[in-house]
N, C-alpha and C positions, 0 to 999 in steps of 0.2 A: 750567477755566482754570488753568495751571499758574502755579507764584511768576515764574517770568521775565516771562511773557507778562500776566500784572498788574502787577508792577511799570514796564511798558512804555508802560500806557495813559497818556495826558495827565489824566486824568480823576483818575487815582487821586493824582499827587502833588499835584494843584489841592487835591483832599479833605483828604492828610497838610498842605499849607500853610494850610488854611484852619480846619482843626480843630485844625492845633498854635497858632496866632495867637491860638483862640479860649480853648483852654489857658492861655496864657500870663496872658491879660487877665485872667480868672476868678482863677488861679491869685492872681498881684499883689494881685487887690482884693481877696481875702479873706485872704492872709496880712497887708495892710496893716489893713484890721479888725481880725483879731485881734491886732495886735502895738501900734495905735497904739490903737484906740478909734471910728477915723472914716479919713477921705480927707486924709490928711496926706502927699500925694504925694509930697514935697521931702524931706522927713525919711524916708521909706521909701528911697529912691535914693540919697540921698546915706550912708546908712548903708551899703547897700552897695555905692556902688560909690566911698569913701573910702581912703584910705591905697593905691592899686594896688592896687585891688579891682575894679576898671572891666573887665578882658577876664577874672577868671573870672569876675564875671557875666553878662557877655554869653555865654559859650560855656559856662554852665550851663542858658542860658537858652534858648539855639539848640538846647542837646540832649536838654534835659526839652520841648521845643516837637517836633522833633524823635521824642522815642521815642514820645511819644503819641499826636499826627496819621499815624503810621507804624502804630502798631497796632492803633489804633481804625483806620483806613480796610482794613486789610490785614482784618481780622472783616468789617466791615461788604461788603466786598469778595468775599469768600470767601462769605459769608452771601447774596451775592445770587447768586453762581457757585452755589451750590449747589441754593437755588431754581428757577434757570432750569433746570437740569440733571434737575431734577425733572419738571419740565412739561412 
C-alpha cells in the first residue's frame, strides 16, 4: 500500500486521533506528576495556559497529539501492509 492510498483510509486517521488523544492524556498526567507531586489539575492548566498562554498551548497540544497518532499509526500501518504482503 502506497503513502497516498493509507493516508486515504478512514481507519488510519480514527487510529492517528485516537492514539494522539491517548498521547495527550498520558502525556499531562505524567508531566503533572512529575512537576506538581500528585493530580493538581487546576495548578497544571492554569500555569500554562496564564498570561496569553491559552492558544500556544492548545496548538502545541494539537501538534505533539498530532505528530504522534500520525506516526505511530503510519508504522503500525506500514507494519501490517507489509505482513499481508508477505502471506
Amino acid at each position: 500500500m502506497k503513502f497516498k492510498e493509507m493516508i486515504s483510509k478512514k481507519a488510519f486517521w480514527k487510529s492517528v486521533l485516537l492514539l494522539g488523544v491517548g498521547f495527550l492524556i498520558v502525556y499531562d498526567i505524567v508531566s503533572m506528576l512529575f512537576e506538581y507531586g500528585g493530580f493538581h489539575f487546576e495548578a497544571y492548566f492554569t500555569e500554562r495556559t496564564e498570561d496569553g498562554k491559552l492558544f500556544r498551548f492548545l496548538i502545541g497540544q494539537f501538534l505533539a497529539a498530532f505528530a504522534y497518532g500520525f506516526i505511530i499509526s503510519f508504522g503500525q500501518f506500514r507494519g501490517k501492509n507489509k505482513e499481508d504482503a508477505e502471506n
